[in-house]
C-alpha positions in Angstrom: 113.6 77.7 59.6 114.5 81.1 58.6 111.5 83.8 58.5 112.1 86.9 55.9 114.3 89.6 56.3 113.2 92.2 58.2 113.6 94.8 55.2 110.9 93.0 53.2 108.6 92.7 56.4 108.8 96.7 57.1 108.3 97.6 53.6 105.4 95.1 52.8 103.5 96.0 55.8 104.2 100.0 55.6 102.8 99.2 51.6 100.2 97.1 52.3 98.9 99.3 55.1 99.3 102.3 52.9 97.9 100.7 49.4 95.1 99.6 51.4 94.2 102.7 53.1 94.5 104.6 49.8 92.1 101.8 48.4 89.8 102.5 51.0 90.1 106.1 50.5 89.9 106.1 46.9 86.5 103.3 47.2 85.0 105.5 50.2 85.1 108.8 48.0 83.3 107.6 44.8 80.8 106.4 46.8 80.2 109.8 48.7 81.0 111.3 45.5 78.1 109.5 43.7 76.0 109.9 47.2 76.2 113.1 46.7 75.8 113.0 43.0 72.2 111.0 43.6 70.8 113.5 46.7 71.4 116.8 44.3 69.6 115.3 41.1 66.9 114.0 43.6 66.5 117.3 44.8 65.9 118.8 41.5 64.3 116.0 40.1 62.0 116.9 43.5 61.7 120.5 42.6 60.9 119.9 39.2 58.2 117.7 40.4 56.6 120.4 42.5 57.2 123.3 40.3 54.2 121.7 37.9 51.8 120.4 40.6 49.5 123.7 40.7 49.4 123.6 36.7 48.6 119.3 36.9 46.4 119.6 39.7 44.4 122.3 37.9 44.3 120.6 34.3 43.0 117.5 36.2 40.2 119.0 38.2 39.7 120.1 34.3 39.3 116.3 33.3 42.0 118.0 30.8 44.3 114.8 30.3 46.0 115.7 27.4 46.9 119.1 28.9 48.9 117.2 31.4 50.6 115.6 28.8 51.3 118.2 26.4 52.6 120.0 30.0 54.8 116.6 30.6 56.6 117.0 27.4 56.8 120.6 26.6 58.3 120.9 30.3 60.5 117.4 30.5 61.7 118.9 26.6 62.5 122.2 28.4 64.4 121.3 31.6 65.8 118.0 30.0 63.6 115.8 32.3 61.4 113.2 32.0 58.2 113.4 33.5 55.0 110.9 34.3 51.9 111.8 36.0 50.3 109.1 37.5 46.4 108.8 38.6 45.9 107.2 42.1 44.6 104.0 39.8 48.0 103.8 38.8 47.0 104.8 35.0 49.4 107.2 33.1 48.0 110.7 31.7 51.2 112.4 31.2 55.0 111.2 29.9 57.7 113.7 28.2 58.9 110.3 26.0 55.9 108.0 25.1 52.1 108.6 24.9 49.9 107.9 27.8 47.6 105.4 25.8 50.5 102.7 25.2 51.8 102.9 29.0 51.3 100.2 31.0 49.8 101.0 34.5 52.6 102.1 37.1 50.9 101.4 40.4 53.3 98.9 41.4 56.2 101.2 40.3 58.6 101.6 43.8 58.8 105.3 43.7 54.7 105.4 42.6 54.4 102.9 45.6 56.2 105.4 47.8 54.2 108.7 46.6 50.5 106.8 47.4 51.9 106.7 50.7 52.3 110.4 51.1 56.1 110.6 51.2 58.4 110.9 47.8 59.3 108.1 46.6 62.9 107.2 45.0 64.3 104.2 43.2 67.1 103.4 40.4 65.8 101.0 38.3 65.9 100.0 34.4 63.0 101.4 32.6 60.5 98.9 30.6 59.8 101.8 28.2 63.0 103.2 27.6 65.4 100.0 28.5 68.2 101.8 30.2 68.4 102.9 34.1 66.8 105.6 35.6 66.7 107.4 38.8 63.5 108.4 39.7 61.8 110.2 42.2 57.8 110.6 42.4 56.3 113.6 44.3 52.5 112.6 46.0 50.0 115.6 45.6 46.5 115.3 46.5 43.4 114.6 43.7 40.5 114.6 46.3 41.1 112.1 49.3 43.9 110.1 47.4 47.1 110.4 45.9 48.7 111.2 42.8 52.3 111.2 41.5 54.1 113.4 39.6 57.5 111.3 38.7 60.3 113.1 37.5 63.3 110.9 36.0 67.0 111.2 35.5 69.3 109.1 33.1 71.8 107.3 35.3 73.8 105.8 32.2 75.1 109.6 31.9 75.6 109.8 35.8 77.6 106.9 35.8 80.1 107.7 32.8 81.1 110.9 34.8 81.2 109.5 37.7 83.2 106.9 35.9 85.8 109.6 34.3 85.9 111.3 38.0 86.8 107.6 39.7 89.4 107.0 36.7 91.3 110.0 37.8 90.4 109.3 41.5 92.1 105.9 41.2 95.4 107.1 38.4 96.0 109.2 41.8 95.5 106.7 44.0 97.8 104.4 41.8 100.5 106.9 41.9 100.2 107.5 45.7 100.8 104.1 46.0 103.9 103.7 43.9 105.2 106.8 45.8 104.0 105.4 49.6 106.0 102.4 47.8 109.0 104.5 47.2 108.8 106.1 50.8 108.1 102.5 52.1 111.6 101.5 51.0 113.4 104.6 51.9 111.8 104.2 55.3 112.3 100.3 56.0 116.0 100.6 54.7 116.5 103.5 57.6 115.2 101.0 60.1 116.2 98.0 58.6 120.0 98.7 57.9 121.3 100.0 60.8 119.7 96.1 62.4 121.8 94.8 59.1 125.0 96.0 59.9 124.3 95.1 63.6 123.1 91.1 62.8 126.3 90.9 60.4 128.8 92.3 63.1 127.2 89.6 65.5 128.1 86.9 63.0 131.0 87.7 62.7 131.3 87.6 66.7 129.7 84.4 66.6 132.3 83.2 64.0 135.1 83.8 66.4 136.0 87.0 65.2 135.9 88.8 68.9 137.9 91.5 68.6 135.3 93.2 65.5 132.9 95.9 67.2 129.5 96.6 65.8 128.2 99.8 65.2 125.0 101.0 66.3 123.9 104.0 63.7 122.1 107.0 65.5 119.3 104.7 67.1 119.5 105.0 70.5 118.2 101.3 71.3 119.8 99.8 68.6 122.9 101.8 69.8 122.6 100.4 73.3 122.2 96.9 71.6 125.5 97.1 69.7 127.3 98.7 73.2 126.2 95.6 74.9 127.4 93.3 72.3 130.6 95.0 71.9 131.1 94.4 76.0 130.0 90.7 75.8 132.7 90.7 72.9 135.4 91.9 74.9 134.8 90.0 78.2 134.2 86.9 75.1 138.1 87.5 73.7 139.5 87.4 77.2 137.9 84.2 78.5 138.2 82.3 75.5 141.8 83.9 75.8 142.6 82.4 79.3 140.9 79.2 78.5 142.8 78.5 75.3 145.9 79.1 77.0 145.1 76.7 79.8 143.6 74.5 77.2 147.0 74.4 75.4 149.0 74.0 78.6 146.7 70.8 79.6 147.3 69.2 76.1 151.3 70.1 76.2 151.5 68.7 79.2 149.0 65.5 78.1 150.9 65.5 75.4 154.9 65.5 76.6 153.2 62.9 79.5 155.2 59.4 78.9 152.5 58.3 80.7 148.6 57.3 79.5 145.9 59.6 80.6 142.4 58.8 80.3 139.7 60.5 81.2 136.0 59.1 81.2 132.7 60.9 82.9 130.0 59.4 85.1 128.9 57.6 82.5 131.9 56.1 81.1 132.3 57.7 77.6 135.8 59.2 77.4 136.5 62.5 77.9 140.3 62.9 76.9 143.2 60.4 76.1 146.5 61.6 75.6 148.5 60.1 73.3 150.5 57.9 75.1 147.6 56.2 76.4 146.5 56.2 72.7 149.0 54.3 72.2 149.4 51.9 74.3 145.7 50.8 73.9 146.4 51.1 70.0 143.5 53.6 69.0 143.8 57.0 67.7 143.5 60.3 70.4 141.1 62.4 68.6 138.5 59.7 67.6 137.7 57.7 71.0 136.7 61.4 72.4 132.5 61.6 73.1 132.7 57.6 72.4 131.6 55.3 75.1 135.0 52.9 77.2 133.0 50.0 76.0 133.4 51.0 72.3 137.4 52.0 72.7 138.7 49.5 74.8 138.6 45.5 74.3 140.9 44.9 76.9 138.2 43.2 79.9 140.7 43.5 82.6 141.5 47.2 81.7 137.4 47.7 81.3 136.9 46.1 84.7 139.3 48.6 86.2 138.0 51.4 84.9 134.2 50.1 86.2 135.9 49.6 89.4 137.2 53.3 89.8 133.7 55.3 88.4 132.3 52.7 91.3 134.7 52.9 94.5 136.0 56.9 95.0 138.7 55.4 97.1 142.3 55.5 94.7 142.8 52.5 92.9 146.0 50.7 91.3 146.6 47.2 89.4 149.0 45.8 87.3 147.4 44.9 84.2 148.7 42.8 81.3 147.1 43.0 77.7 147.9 40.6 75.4 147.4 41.1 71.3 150.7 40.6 69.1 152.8 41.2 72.3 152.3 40.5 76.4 152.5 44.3 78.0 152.4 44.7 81.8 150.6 48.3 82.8 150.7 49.6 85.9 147.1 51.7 86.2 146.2 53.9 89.0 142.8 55.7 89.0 141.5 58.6 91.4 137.5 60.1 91.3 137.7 62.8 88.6 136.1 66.1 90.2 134.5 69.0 88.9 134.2 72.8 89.5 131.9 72.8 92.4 133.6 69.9 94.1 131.9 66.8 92.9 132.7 63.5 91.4 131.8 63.8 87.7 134.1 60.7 86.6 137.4 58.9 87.1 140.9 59.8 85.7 143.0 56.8 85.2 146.9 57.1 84.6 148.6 54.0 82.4 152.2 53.2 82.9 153.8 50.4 80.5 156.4 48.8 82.4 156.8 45.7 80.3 160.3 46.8 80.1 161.2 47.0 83.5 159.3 43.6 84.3 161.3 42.1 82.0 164.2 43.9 83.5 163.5 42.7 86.7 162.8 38.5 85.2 165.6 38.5 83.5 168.0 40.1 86.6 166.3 37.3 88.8 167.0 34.8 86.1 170.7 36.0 85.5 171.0 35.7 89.7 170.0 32.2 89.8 171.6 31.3 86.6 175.0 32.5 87.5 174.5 31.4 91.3 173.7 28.0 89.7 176.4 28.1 87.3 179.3 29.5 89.8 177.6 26.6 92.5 177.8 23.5 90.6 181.9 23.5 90.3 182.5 25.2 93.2 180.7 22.6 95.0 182.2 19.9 93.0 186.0 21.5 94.0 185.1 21.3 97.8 184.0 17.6 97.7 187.1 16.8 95.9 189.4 19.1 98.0 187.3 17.3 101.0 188.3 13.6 99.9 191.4 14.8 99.4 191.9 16.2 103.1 190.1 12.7 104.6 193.0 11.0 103.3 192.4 10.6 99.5 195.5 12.8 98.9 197.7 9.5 99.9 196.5 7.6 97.1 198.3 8.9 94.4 196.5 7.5 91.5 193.1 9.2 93.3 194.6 12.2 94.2 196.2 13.1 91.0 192.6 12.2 88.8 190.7 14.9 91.4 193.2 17.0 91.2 192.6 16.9 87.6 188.6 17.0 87.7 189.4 20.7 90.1 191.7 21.7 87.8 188.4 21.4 84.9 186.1 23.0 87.5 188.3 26.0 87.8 189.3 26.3 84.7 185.1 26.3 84.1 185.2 29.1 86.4 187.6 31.4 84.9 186.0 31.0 81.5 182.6 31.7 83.3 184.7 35.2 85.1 186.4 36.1 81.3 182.8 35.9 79.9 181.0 38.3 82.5 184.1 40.6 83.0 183.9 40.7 78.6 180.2 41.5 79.4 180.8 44.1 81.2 183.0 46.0 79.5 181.0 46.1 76.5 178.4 47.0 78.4 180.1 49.9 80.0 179.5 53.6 78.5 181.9 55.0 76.4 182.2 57.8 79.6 183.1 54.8 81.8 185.9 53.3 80.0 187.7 54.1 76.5 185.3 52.9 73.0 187.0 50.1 71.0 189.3 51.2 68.0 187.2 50.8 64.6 188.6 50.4 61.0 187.8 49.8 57.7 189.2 46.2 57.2 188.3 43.5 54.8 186.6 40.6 56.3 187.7 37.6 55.2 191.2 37.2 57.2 188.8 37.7 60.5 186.8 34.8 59.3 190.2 33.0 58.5 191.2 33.7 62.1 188.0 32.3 63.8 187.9 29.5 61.5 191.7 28.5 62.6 190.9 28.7 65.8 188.0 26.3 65.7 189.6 24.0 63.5 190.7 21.4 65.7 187.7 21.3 67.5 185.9 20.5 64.6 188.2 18.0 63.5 187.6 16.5 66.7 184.1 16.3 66.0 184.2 15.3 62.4 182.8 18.2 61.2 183.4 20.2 58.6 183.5 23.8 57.8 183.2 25.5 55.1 183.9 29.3 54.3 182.3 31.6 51.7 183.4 35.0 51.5 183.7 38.3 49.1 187.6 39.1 49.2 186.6 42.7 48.3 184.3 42.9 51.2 185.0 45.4 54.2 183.5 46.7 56.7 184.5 49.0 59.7 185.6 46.9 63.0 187.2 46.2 65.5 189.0 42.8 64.1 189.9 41.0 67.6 185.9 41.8 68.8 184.3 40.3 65.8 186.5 37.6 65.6 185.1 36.3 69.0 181.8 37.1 67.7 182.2 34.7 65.3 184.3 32.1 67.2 181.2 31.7 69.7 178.7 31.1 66.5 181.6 28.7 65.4 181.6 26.8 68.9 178.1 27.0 69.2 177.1 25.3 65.8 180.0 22.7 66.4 178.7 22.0 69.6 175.5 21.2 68.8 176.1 19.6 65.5 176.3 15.5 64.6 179.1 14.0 63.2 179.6 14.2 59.1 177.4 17.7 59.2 178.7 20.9 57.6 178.9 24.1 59.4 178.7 26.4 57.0 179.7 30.8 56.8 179.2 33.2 55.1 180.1 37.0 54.3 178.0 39.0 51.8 176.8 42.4 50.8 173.1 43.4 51.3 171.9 47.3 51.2 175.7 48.3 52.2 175.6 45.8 55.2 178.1 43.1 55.8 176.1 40.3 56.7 177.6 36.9 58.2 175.5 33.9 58.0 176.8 30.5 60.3 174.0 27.9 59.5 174.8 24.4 61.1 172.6 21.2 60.6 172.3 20.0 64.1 169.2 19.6 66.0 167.9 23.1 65.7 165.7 25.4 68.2 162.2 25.3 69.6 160.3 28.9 68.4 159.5 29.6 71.6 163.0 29.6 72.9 164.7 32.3 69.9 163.4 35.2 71.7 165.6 34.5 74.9 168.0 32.8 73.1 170.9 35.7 73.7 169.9 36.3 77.1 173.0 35.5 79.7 172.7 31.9 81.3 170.0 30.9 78.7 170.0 27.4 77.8 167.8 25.6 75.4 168.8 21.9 77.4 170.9 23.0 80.2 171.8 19.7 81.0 173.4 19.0 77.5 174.7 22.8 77.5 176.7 22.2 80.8 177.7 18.2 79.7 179.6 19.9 76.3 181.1 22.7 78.5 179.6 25.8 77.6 179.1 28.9 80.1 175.6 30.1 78.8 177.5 33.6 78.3 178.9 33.1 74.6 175.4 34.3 72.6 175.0 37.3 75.0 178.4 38.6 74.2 177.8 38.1 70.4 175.0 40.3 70.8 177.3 42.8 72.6 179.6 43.1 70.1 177.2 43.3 67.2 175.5 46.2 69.0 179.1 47.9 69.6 179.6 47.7 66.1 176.3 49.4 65.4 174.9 46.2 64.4 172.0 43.1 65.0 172.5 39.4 65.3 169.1 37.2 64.6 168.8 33.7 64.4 166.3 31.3 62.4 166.1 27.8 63.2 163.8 25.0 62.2 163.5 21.7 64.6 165.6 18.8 63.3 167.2 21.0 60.1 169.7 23.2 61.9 169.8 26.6 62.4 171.3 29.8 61.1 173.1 32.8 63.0 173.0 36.3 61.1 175.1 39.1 62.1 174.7 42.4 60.4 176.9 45.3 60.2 175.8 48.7 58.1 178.8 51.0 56.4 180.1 48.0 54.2 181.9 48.1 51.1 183.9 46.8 48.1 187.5 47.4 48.1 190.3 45.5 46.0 192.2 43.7 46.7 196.0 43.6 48.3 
């Protein structure tokens, strides 16, 4: 909670301090004033008193009572006073107002009190007689062996309205002392209070990131000192913040260009930095997972037992881990004990590799290695054991010899197609630096679909199967005519193959979002789902047994994938179980051109 500003503490308290003290002042002098006021009209109300003592004394010894009070009011008339001589019984004789007769006794007045006990008596009081406040004062004097009183008596009304009048101008000056201790207040906490201003906004302004502003101190020496030292913390502020942003910014360049995941999680497993690659691969976003706890980022158990594992054991770690959502990923994870500054563990770093890629690399090598050892072994082991029966003595029997003969002369023929395929493989395959890109023109389609469909004619005739051909004549697309052509000669074979007799193979060349697409849709027995994603891998049969029975080399939807990719392109296939399936190539820079 914020207090007040300094400025409105210094001037209250210099204001207060000084309307107070004039307060004091002001309330301290009318009293001495009227102090003083009340001892002088005592003493002349006391000499008064005295000055007619011989004259009552005598008048008295006289038995002369009205004497005294023709003395009382000729005297009180004369010095403006009011006068009462009162008997030790406490009976009147004498008054300068009212007649003696009609007084009440006054022996129980204070001041008459006071002057039976030998001392003068005083007392302000309102008068029963005249019904307004008095100040009296009663001088004892002896009648025999008691006292007497001569009371002399002073209107305080009068007293009080000049005192009044002097107070009125006591306080105006008072009143305008204050204003002007206000004034000097403000002029005085401004002095002190700006020069701490201008100090507490430079600091903001410090603290805002703005290090390279300097404060100034003003002419105070300790506020000066104050702004020196803040202008050195400042300083030594801008260069380490300096250094660290730079090394902050080289960390997260270097995070950041990484290929690899980077994660970073303290002690007590709530993340400390994740790059984005790691981001990434664990499908989160880098900023928001930082200060979060590994339990709330990741889902992945394997990964979370992993990282457990290496905030446990400060020994390096590494696993291969795979996480499964839409896709199977293989990660190759190594962790190390994260240290700090002085030298002790504060967490773990762990580093994420994704080599899903190079798995599949390395399945699909092994699988190409026993694929074409399988498919190279099965007719060159079916040539030696006819070559063998024909060296034990089959080569005599002519009718014998010439049907092996025959079946070798299939097996090798089986082998050069298999050789054609891979050495067609590999030279679209090949870089452009390793051997010369194939020629490409703007051609119309549809004699290369009249080509491949001669070719495969008489096989489908064979088969009973018939083909039919839908094509833009206007439709081109840049080629290379002899590539695409065998593109679509292996579609052709494959949907003949593995269509029944009286079924329709059908193709098709259209325009789509200036591709050429070609469509060759068959009605044959169609593919399992979980085969079409290895379906154009080389040696990849569906039913191998059925592939090899109708002569194919496993090679033919591998090199249609080649040459769709040479040609900038993509081949997919759809395929439903027991309805067929459909082969789509797509080529992009097509057009409509007329015709010849």
């Amino acid at each position: 909670m914020r207090g007040k500003r300094l400025f409105w503490r210094l001037f209250w308290s210099y204001f207060w301090i000084a309307l107070a003290a004039l307060a004091l002042t002001a309330w301290y002098g009318a009293g001495s004033l009227r102090q003083f006021y009340l001892a002088d009209i005592d003493a002349k109300l006391e000499a008064r008193a005295r000055l007619l003592i011989p004259d009552v004394q005598r008048f008295i010894e006289q038995s002369d009572f009205d004497a005294v009070d023709q003395l009382c009011k000729q005297r009180g008339k004369t010095v403006d006073t009011r006068i009462t001589v009162v008997l030790p019984s406490g009976k009147v004789i004498g008054d300068t107002e009212h007649d003696p007769a009609t007084m009440e006794n006054h022996a129980e007045r204070p001041e008459i009190l006071g002057a039976f006990g030998g001392r003068v008596g005083r007392s302000i009081r309102p008068s029963t007689t005249l019904g307004e406040s008095l100040r009296y004062v009663a001088v004892p004097f002896r009648i025999g062996d008691s006292w007497a009183a001569i009371r002399t008596s002073f209107r305080v009304t009068a007293l009080d309205r000049s005192l009044g009048v002097v107070s009125s101008y006591f306080f105006l000056n008072a009143a305008f002392a204050a204003v002007l201790v206000g004034l000097v207040s403000l002029w005085v906490s401004r002095r002190i209070s700006r020069p701490l201003e201008e100090l507490e906004a430079g600091a903001q302004r410090l603290a805002k990131g703005e290090l390279h502003h300097r404060v100034q101190g003003g002419r105070v020496a300790e506020i000066a000192s104050l702004a020196d030292a803040l202008n050195r913390m400042a300083a030594q502020w801008a260069d380490r913040v300096e250094i660290i942003l730079r090394q902050q910014n080289e960390q997260e360049a270097m995070l950041t260009s990484m290929t690899e995941g980077v994660l970073a999680v303290d002690g007590c497993g709530t993340v400390i930095t994740m790059n984005p690659s790691c981001a990434r691969l664990l499908g989160v976003d880098a900023a928001d997972p930082r200060g979060r706890t590994i339990h709330e980022v990741i889902r992945k158990p394997e990964l979370l037992q992993f990282v457990e594992a290496a905030l446990v054991d400060s020994a390096p770690l590494e696993r291969e881990i795979e996480l499964i959502d839409h896709e199977t990923r293989t990660l190759d994870a190594h962790a190390t004990t994260l240290v700090g500054a002085e030298g002790k563990p504060i967490g773990a770093l762990v580093i994420l590799r994704d080599v899903t890629q190079l798995r599949r690399l390395e399945n699909v090598r092994r699988d190409f290695v026993a694929n074409v050892s399988h498919e190279l072994r099965t007719p060159i082991t079916s040539i030696k054991g006819f070559v063998e029966t024909l060296l034990d003595g089959a080569l005599e029997d002519e009718n014998s010899a010439r049907r092996f003969l025959e079946i070798i002369a299939r097996q090798v023929n089986r082998l050069d197609a298999i050789i054609e395929d891979l050495l067609m493989l590999s030279r679209l395959e090949k870089s452009p630096d390793d051997v010369p890109a194939p020629q490409f023109s703007t051609v119309e389609i549809r004699p290369m679909l009249a080509g491949a469909l001669e070719m495969c004619q008489k096989h489908a005739e064979e088969k009973q199967i018939e083909i039919q051909c839908q094509c833009d004549p206007t439709l081109a697309v840049p080629m290379n005519s002899h590539l695409l052509e065998q593109a679509v000669v292996n579609l052709l074979n494959n949907a003949i193959k593995f269509s029944e007799p009286g079924t329709t193979v059908h193709v098709q060349a259209v325009l789509e979002d200036s591709e050429a697409v070609i469509r060759v849709k068959d009605e044959g027995c169609g593919i399992e789902r979980r085969h079409l994603p290895r379906l154009f891998e080389r040696f990849y049969r569906v039913d191998k047994a059925r592939s090899r029975q109708l002569g194919g080399t496993g090679l033919g939807l591998a090199i249609v994938k080649h040459i769709a990719r040479a040609h900038g392109g993509t081949v997919d296939v759809e395929s439903v179980v027991g309805q067929g399936s459909t082969f789509t190539i797509r080529l992009p820079g097509a057009s409509q051109v007329g015709t010849a």
